[in-house]
BABA-656179 format. One record per residue: x, y, z negated of N, C-alpha, C in turn. Coordinates in steps of 0.02 Angstrom, whole numbers, padded with zeros to 5 digits, always signed. Layout:
XYZXYZXYZ ...
//
This chain:
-03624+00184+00309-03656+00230+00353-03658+00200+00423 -03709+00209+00465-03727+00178+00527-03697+00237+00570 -03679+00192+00625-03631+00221+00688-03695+00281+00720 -03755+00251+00724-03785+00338+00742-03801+00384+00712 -03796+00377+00637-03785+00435+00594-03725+00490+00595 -03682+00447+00611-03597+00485+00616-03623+00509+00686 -03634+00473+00720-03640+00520+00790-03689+00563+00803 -03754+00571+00761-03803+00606+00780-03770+00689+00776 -03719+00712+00718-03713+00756+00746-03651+00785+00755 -03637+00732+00821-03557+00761+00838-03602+00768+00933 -03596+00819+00952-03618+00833+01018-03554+00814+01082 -03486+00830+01077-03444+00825+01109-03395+00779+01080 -03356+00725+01106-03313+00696+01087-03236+00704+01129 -03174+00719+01099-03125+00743+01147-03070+00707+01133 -03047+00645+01176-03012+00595+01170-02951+00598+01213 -02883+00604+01156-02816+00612+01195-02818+00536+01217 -02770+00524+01276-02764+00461+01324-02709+00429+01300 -02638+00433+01296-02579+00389+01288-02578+00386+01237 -02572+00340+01171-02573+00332+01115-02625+00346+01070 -02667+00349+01091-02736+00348+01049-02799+00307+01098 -02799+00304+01139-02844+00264+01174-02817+00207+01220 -02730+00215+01240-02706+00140+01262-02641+00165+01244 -02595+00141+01251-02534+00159+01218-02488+00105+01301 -02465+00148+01371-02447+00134+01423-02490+00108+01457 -02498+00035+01463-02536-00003+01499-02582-00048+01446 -02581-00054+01389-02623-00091+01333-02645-00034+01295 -02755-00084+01321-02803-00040+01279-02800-00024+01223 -02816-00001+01141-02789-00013+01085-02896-00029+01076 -02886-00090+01032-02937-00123+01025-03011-00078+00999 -03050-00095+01012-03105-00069+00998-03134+00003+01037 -03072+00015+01088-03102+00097+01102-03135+00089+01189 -03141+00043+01213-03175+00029+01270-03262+00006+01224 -03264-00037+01170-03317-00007+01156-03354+00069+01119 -03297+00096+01078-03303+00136+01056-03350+00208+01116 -03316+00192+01194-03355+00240+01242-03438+00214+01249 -03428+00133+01257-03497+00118+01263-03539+00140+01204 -03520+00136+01141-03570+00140+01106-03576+00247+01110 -03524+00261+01141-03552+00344+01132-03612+00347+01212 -03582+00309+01235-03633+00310+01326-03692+00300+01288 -03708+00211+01278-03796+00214+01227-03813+00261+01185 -03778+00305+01157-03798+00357+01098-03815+00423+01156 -03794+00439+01237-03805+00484+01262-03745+00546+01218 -03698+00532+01216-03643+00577+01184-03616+00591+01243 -03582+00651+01235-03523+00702+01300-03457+00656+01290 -03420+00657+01304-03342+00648+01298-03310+00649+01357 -03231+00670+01332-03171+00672+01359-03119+00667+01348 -03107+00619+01411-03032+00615+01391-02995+00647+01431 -02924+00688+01359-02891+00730+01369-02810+00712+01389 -02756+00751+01422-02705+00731+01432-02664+00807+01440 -02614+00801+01400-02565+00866+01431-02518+00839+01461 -02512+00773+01494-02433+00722+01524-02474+00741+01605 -02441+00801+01648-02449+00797+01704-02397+00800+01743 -02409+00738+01751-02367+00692+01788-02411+00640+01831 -02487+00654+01830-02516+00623+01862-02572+00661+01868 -02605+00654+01920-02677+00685+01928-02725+00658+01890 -02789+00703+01877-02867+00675+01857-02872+00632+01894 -02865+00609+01962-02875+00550+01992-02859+00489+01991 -02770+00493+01972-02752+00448+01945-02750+00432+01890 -02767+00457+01838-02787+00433+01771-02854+00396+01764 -02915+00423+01810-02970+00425+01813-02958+00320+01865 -02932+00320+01900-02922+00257+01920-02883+00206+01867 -02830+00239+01834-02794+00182+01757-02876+00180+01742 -02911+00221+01724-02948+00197+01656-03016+00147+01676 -03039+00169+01739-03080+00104+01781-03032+00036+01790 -02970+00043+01784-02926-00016+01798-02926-00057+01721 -02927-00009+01658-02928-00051+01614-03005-00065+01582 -03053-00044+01623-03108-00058+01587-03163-00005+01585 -03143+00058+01580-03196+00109+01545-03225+00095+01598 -03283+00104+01580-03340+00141+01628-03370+00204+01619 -03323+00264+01654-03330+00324+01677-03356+00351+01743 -03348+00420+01726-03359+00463+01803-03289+00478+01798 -03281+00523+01850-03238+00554+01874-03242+00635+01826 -03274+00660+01812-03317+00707+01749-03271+00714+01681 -03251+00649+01667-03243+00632+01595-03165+00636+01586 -03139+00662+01618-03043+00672+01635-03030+00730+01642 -03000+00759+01582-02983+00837+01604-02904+00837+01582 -02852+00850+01647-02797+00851+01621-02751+00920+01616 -02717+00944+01608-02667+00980+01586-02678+01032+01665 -02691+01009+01733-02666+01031+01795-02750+01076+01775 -02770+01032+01758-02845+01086+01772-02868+01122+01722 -02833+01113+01669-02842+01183+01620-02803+01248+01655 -02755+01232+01675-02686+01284+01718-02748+01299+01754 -02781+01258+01801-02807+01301+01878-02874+01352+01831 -02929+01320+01795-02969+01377+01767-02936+01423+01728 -02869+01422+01691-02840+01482+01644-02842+01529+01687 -02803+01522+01765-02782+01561+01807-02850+01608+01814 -02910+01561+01861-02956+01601+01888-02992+01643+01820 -02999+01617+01772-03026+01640+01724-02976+01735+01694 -02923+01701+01697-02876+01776+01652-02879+01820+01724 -02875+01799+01764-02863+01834+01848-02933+01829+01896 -02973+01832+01834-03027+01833+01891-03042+01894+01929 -03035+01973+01921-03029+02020+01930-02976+02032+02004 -02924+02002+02021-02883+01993+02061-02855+01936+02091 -02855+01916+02153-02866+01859+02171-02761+01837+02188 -02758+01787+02151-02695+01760+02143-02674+01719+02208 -02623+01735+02248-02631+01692+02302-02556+01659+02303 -02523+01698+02267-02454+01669+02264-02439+01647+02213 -02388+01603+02191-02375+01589+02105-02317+01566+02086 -02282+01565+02046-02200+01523+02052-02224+01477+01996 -02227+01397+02028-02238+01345+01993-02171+01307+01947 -02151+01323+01904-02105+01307+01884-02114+01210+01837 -02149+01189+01857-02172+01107+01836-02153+01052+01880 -02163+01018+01875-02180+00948+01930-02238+00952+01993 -02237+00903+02021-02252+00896+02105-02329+00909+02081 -02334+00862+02043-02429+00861+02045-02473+00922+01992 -02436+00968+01943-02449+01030+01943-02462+01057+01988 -02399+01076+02056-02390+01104+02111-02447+01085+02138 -02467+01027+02163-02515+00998+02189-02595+01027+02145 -02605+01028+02119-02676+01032+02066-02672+01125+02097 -02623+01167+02078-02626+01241+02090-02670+01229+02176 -02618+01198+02212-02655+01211+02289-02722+01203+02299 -02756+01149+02245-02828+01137+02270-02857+01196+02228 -02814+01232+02198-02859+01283+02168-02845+01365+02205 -02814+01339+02260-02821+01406+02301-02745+01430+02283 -02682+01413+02263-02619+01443+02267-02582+01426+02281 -02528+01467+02297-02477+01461+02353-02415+01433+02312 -02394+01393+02296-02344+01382+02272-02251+01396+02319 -02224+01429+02269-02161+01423+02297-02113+01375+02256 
//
């Protein structure tokens, strides 16, 4: 079976980051083309992470460092599912305070989403 048959109908592709697409600092072979050939096919994807311990930004810079050629778009991590759960379950009442019980850059991701961390 040809690679645009399998892809013709997968619309979204959703790619965990540490151990499935590089495992620390080494790519695991074939998946820097594996994005190109979804880019020429015009496919969605993302890559996913629940290790926040680092921002979309800094993941989004590892993965230009090892190669991908992304946006900034294509990185959705753990801090920014937290910030839309919030506005989304609390959209009715506006959350201004919050007890962040995580790491710095959780803490950090809540503030750009409008909360007050204690």
């Amino acid at each position: 079976m040809k690679h645009s048959s399998i892809l013709k109908n997968i619309d979204l592709f959703l790619l965990d980051l540490d151990g499935t697409v590089y495992l620390g600092e080494r790519v695991f072979e074939g998946a820097r083309e594996f994005i190109k050939l979804l880019k020429e096919n015009q496919k969605d994807f993302l890559f996913l992470t629940n290790n926040s311990s680092k921002s979309s930004e800094d993941y989004y810079s590892k993965l230009l460092n090892m190669g991908f050629e992304i946006t900034k778009e294509n990185v959705f991590t753990s801090g920014q599912a937290m910030g839309i759960y919030i506005k989304t379950i609390h959209k009715e009442k506006r959350i201004t305070k919050s007890v962040c019980c995580w790491d710095i850059i959780f803490k950090k991701r809540a503030k750009v989403d409008g909360h007050l961390c204690c």
